[in-house]
mmCIF file of the N, C-alpha and C atoms, coordinates in Angstrom:
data_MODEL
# 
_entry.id   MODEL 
# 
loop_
_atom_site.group_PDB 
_atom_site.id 
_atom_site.type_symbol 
_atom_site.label_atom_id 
_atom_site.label_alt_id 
_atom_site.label_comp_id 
_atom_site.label_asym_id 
_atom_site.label_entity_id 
_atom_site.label_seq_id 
_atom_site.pdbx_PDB_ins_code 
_atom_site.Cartn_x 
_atom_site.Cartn_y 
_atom_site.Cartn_z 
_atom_site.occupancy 
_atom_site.B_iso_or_equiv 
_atom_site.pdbx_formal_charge 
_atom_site.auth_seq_id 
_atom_site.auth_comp_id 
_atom_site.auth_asym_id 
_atom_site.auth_atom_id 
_atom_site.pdbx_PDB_model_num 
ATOM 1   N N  . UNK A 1 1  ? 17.040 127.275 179.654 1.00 0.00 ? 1  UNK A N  1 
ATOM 2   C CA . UNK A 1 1  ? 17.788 128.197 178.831 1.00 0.00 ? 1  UNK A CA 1 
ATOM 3   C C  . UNK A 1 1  ? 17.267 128.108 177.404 1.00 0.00 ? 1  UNK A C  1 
ATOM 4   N N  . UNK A 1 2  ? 16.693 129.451 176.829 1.00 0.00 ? 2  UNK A N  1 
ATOM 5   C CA . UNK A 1 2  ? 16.037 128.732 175.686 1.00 0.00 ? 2  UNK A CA 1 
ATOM 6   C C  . UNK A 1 2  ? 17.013 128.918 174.206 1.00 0.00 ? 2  UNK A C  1 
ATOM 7   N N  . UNK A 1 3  ? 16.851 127.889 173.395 1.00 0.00 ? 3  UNK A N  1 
ATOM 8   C CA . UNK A 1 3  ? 18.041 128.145 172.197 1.00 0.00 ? 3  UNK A CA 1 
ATOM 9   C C  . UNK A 1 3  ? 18.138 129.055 171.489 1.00 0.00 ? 3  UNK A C  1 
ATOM 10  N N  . UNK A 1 4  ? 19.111 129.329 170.718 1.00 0.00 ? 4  UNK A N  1 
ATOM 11  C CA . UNK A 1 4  ? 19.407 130.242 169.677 1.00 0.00 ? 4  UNK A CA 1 
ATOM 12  C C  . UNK A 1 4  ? 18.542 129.806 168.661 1.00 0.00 ? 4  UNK A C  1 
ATOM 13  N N  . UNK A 1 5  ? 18.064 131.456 168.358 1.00 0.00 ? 5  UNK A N  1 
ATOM 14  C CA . UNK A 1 5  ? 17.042 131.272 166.840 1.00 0.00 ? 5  UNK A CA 1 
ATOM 15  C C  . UNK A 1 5  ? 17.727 130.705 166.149 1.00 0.00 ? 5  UNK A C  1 
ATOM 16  N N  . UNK A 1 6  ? 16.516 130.113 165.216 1.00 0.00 ? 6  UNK A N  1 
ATOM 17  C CA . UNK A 1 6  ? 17.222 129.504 163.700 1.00 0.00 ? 6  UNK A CA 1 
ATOM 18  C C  . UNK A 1 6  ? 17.561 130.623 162.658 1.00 0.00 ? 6  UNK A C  1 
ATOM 19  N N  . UNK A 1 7  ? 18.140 130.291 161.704 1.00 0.00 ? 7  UNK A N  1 
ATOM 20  C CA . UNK A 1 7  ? 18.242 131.522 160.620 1.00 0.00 ? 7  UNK A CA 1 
ATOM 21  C C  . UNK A 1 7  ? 17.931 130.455 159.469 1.00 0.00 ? 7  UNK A C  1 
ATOM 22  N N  . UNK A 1 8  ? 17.894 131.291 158.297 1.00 0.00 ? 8  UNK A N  1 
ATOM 23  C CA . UNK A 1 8  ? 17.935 130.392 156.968 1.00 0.00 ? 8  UNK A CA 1 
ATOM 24  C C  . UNK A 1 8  ? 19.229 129.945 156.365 1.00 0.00 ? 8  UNK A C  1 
ATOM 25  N N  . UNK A 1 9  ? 20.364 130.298 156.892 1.00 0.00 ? 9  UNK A N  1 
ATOM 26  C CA . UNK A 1 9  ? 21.652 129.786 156.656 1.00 0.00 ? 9  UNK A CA 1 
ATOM 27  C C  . UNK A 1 9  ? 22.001 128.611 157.612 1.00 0.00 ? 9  UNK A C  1 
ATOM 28  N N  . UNK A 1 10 ? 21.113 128.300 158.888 1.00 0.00 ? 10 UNK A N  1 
ATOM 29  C CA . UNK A 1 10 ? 21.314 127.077 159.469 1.00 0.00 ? 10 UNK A CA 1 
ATOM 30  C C  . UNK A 1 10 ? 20.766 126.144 158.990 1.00 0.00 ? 10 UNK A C  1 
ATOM 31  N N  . UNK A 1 11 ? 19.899 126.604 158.378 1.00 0.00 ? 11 UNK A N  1 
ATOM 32  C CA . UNK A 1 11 ? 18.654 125.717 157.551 1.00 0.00 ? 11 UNK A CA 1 
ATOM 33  C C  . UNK A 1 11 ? 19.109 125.289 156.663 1.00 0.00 ? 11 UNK A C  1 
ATOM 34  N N  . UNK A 1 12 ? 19.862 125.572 155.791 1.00 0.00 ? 12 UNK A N  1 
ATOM 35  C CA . UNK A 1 12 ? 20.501 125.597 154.705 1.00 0.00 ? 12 UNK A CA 1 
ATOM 36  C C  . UNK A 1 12 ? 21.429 124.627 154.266 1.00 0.00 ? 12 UNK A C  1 
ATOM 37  N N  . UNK A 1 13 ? 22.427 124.822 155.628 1.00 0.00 ? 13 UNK A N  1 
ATOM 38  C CA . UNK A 1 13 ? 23.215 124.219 155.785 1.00 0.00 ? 13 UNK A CA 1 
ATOM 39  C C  . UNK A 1 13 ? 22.819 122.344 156.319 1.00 0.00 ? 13 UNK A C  1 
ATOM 40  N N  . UNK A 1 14 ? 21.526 122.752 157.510 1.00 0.00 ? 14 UNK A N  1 
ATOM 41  C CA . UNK A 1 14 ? 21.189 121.365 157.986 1.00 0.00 ? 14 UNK A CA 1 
ATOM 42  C C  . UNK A 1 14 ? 20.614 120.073 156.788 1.00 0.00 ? 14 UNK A C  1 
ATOM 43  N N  . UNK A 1 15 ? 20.165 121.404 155.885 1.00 0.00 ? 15 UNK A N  1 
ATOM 44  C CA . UNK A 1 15 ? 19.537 120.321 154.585 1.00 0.00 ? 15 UNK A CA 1 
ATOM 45  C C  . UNK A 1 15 ? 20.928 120.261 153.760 1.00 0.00 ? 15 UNK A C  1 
ATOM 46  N N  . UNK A 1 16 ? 21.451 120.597 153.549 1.00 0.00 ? 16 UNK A N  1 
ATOM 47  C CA . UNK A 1 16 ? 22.539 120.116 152.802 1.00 0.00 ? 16 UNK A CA 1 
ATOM 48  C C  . UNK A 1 16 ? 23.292 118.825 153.621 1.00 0.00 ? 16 UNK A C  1 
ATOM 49  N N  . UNK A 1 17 ? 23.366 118.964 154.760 1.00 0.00 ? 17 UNK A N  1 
ATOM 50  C CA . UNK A 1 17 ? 23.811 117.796 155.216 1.00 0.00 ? 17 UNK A CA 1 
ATOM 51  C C  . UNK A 1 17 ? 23.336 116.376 155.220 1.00 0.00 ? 17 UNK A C  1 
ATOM 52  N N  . UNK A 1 18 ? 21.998 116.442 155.206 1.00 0.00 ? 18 UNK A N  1 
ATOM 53  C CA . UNK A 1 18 ? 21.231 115.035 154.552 1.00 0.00 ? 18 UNK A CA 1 
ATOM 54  C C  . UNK A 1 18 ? 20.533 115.113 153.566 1.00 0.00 ? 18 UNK A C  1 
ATOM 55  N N  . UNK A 1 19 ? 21.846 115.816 152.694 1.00 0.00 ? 19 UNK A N  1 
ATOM 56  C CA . UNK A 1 19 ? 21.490 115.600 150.964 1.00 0.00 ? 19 UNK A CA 1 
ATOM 57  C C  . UNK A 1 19 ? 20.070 116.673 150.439 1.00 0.00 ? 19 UNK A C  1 
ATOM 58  N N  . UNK A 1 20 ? 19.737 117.086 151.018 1.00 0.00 ? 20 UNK A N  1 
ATOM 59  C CA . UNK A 1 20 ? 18.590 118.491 150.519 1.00 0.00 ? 20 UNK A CA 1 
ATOM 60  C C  . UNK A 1 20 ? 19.215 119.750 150.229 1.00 0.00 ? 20 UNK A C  1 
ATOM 61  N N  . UNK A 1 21 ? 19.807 119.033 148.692 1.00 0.00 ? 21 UNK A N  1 
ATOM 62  C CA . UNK A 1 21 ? 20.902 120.192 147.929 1.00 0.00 ? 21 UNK A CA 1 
ATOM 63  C C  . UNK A 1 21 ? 19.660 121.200 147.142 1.00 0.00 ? 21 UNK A C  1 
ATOM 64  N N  . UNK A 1 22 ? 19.098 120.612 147.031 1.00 0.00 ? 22 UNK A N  1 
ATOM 65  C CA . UNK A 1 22 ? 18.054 121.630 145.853 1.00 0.00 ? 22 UNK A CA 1 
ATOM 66  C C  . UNK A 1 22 ? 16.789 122.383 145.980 1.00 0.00 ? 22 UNK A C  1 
ATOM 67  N N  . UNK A 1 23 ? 16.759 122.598 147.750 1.00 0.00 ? 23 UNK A N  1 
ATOM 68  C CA . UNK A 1 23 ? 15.535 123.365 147.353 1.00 0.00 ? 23 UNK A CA 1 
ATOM 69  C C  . UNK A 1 23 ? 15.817 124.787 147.495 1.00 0.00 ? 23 UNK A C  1 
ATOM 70  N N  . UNK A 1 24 ? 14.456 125.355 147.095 1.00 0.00 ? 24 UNK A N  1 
ATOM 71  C CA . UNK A 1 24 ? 14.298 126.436 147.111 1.00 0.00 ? 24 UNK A CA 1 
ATOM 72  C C  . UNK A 1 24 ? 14.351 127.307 148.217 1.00 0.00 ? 24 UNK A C  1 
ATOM 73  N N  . UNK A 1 25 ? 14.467 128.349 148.048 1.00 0.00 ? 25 UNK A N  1 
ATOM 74  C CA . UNK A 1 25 ? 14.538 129.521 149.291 1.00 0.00 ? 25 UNK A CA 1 
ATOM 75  C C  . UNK A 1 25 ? 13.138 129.552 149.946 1.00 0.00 ? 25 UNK A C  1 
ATOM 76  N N  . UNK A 1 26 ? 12.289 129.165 148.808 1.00 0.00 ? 26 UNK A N  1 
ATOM 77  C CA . UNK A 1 26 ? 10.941 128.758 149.610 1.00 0.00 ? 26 UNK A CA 1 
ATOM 78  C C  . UNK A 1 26 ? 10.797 127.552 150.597 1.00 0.00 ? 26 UNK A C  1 
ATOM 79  N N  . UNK A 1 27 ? 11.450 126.471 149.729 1.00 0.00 ? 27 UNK A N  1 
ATOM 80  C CA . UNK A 1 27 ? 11.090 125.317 150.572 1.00 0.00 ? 27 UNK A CA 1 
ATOM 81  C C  . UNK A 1 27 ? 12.113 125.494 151.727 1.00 0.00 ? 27 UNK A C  1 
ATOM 82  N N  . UNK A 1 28 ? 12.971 126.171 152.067 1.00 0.00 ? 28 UNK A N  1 
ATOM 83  C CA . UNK A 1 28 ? 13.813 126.288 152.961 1.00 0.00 ? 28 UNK A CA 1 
ATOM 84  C C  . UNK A 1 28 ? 13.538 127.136 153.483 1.00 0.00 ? 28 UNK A C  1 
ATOM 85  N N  . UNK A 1 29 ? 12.661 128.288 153.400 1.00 0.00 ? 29 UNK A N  1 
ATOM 86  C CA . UNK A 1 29 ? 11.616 129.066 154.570 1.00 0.00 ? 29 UNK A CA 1 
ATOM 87  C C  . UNK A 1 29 ? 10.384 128.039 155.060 1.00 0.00 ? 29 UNK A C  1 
ATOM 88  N N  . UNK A 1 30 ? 9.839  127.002 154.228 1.00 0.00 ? 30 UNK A N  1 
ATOM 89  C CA . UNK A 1 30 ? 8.928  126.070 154.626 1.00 0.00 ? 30 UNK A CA 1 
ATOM 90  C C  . UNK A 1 30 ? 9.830  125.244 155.648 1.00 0.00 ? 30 UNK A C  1 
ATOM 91  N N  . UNK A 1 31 ? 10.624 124.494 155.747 1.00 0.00 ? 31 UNK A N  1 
ATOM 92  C CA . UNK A 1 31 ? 11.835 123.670 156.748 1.00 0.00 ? 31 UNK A CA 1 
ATOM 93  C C  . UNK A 1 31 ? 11.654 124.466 157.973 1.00 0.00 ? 31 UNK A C  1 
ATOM 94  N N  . UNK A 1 32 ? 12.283 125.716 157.575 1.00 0.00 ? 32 UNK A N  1 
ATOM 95  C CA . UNK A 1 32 ? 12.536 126.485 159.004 1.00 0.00 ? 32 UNK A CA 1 
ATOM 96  C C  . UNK A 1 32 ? 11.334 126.620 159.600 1.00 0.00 ? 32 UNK A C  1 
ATOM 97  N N  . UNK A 1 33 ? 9.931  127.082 159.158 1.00 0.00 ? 33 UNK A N  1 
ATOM 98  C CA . UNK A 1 33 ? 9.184  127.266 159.963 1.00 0.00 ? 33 UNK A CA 1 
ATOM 99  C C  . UNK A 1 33 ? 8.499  125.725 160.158 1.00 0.00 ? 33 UNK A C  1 
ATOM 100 N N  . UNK A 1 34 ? 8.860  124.410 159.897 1.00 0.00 ? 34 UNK A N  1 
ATOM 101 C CA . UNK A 1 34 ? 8.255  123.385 160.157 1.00 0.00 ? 34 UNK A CA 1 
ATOM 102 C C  . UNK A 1 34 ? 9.095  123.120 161.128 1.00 0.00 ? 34 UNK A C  1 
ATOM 103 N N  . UNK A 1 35 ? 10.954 123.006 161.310 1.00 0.00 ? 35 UNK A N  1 
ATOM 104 C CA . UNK A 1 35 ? 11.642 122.842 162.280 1.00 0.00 ? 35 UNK A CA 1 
ATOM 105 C C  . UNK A 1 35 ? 11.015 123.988 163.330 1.00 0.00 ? 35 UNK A C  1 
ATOM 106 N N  . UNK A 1 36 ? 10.978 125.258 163.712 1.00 0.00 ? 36 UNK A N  1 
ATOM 107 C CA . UNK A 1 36 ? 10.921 126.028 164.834 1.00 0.00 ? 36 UNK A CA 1 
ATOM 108 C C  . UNK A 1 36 ? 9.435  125.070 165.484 1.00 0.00 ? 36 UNK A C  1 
ATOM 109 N N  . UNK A 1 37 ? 8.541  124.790 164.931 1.00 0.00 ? 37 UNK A N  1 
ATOM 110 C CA . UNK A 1 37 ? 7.352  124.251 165.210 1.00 0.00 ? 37 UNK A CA 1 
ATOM 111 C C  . UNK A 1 37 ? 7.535  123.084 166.355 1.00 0.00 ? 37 UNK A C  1 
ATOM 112 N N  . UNK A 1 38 ? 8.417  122.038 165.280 1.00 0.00 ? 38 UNK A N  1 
ATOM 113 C CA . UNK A 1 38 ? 8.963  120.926 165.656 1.00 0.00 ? 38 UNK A CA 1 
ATOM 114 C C  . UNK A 1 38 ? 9.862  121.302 167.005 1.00 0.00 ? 38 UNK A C  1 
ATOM 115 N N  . UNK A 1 39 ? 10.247 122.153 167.415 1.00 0.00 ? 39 UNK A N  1 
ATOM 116 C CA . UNK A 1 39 ? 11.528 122.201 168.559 1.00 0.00 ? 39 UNK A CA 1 
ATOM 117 C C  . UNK A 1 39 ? 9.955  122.697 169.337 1.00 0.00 ? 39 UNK A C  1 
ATOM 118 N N  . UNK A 1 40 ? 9.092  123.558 169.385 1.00 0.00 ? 40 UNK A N  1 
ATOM 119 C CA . UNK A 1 40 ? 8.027  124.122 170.355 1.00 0.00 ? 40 UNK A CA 1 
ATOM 120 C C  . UNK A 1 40 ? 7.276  122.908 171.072 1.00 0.00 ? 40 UNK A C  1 
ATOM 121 N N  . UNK A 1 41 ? 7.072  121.740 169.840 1.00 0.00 ? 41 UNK A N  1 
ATOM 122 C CA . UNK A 1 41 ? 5.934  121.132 170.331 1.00 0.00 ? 41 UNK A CA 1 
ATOM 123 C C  . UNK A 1 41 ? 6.752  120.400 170.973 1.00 0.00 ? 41 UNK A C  1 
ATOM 124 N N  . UNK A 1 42 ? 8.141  119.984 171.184 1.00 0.00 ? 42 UNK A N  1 
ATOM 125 C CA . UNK A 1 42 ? 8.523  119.097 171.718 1.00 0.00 ? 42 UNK A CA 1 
ATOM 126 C C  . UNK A 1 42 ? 9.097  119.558 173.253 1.00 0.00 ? 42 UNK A C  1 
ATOM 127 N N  . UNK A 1 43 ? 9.441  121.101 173.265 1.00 0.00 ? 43 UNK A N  1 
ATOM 128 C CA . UNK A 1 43 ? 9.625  121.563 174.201 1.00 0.00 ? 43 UNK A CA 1 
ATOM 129 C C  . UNK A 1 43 ? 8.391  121.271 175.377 1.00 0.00 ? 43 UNK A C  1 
ATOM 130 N N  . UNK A 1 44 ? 7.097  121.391 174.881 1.00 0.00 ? 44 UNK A N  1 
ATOM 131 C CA . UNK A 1 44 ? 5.984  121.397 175.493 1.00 0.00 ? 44 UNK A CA 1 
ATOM 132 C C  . UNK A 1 44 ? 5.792  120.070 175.994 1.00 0.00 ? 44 UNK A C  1 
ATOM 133 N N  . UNK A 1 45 ? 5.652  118.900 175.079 1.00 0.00 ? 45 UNK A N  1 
ATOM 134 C CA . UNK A 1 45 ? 5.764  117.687 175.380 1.00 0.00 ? 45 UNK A CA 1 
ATOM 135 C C  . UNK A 1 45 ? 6.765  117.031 176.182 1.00 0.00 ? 45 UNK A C  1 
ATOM 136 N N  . UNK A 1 46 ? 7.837  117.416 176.192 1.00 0.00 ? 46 UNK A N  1 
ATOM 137 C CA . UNK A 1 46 ? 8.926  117.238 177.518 1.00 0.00 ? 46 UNK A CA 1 
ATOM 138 C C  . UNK A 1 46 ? 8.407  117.823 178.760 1.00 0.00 ? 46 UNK A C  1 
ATOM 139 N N  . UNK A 1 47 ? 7.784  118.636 178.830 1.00 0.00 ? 47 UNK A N  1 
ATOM 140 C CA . UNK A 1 47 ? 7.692  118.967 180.316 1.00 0.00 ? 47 UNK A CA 1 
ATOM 141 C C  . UNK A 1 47 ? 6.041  118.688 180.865 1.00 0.00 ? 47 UNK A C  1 
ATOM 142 N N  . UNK A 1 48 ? 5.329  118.008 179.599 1.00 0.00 ? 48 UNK A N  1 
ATOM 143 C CA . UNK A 1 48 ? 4.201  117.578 180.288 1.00 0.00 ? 48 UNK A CA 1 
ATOM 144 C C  . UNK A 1 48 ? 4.075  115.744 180.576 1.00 0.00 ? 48 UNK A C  1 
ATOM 145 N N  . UNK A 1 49 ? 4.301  115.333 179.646 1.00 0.00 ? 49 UNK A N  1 
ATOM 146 C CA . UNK A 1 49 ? 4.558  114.051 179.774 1.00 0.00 ? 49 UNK A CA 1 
ATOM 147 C C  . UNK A 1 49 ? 5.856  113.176 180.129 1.00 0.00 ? 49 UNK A C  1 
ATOM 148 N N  . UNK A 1 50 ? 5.263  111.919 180.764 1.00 0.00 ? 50 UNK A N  1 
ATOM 149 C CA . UNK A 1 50 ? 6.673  110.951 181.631 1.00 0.00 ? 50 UNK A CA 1 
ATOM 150 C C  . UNK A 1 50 ? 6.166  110.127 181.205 1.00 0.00 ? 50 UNK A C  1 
ATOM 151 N N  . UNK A 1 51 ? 7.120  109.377 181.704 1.00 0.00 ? 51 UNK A N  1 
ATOM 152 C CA . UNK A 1 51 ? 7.131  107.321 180.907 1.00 0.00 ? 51 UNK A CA 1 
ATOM 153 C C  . UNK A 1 51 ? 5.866  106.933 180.892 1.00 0.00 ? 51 UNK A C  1 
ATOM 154 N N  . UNK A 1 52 ? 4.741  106.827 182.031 1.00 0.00 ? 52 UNK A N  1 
ATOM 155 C CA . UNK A 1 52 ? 3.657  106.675 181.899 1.00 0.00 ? 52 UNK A CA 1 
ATOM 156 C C  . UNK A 1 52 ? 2.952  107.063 180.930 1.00 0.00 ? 52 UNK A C  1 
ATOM 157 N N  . UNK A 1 53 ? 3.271  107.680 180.107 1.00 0.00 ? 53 UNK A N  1 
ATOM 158 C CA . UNK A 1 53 ? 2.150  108.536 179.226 1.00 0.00 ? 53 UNK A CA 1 
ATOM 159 C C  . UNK A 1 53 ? 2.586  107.992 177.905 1.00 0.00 ? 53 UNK A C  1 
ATOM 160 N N  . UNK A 1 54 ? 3.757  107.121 177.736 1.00 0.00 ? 54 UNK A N  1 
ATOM 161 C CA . UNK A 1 54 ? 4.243  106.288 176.697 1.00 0.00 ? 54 UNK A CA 1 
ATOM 162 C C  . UNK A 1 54 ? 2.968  105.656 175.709 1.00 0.00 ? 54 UNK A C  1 
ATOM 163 N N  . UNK A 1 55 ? 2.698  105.676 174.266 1.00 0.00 ? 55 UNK A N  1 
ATOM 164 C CA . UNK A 1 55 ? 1.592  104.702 174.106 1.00 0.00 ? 55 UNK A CA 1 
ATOM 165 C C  . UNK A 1 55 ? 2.338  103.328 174.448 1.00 0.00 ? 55 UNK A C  1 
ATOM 166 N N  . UNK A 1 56 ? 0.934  102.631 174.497 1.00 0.00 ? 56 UNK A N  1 
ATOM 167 C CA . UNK A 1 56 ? 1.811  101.200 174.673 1.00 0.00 ? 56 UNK A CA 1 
ATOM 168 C C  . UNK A 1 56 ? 0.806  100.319 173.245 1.00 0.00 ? 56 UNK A C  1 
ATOM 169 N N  . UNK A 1 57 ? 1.727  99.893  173.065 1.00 0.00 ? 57 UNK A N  1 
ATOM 170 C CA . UNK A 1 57 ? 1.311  98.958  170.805 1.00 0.00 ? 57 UNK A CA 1 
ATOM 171 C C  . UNK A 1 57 ? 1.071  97.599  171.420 1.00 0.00 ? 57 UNK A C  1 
ATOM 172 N N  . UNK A 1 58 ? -0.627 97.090  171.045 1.00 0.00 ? 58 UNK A N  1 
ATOM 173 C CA . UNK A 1 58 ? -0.915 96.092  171.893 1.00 0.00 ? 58 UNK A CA 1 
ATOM 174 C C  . UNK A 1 58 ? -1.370 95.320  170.448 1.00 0.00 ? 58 UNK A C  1 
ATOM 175 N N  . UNK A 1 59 ? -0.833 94.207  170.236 1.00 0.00 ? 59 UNK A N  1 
ATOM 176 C CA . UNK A 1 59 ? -0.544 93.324  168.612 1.00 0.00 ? 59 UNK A CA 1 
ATOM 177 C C  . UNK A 1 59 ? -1.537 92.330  168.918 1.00 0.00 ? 59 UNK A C  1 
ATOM 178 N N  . UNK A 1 60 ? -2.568 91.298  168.330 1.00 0.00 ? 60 UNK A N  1 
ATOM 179 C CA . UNK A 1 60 ? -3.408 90.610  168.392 1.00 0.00 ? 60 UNK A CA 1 
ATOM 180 C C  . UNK A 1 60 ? -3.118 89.394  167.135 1.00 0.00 ? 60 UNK A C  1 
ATOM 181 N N  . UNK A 1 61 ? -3.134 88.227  167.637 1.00 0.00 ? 61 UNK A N  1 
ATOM 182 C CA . UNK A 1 61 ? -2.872 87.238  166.645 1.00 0.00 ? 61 UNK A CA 1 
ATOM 183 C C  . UNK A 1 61 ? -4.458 86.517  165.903 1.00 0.00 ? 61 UNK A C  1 
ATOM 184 N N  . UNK A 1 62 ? -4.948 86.864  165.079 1.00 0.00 ? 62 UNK A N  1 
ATOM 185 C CA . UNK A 1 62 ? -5.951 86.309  164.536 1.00 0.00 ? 62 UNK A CA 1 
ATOM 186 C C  . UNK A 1 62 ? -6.290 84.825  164.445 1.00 0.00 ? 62 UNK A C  1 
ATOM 187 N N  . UNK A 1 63 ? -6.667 83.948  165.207 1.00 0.00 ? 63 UNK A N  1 
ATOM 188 C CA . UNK A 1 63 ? -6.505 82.896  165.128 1.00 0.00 ? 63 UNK A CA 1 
ATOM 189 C C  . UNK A 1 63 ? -7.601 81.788  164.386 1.00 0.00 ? 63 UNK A C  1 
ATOM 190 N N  . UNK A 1 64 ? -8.499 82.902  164.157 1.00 0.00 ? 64 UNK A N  1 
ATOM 191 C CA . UNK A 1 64 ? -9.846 82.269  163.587 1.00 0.00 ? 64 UNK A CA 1 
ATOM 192 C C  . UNK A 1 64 ? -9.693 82.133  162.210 1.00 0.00 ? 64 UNK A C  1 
ATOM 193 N N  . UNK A 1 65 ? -8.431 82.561  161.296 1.00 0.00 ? 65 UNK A N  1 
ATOM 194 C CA . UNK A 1 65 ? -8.714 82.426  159.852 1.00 0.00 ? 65 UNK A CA 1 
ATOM 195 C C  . UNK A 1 65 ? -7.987 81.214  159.271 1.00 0.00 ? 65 UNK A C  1 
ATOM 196 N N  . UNK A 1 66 ? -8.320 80.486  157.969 1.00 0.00 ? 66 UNK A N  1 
ATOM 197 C CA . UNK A 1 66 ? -7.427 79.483  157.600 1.00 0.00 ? 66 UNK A CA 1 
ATOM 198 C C  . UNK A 1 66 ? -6.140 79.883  157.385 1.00 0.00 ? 66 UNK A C  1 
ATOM 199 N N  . UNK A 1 67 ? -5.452 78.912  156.802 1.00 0.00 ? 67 UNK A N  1 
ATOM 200 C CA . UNK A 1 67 ? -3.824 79.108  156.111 1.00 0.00 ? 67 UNK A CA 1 
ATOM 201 C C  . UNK A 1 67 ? -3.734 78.690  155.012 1.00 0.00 ? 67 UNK A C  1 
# 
């Protein structure tokens, strides 16, 4: 089911809620089209990738240097 468009009054409102009282009508046409982006790529990425495809963060202890 795909979501309801954004508008610039949701936008508006979402930045006001974590304190992004002051921008501009620009930077709040910049938000919206960085959020719609943000909801696409993730739409895409949900339905291609599963747990397997997780990176996995592999940490290495240097043991050769002094202290």
């Amino acid at each position: 089911m795909p979501e309801e468009e954004l508008t610039l009054d949701q936008i508006r409102k979402m930045a006001a809620e974590i304190g992004m009282t002051r921008l501009s009508d620009e930077h709040l046409k910049q938000l919206l089209r960085a959020t719609k982006a943000a909801r696409v790529r993730r739409e895409v990425l949900a339905a291609d990738l599963g747990p397997a495809d997780e990176p996995a963060h592999v940490y290495t202890l240097d043991t050769g240097g002094s202290r």
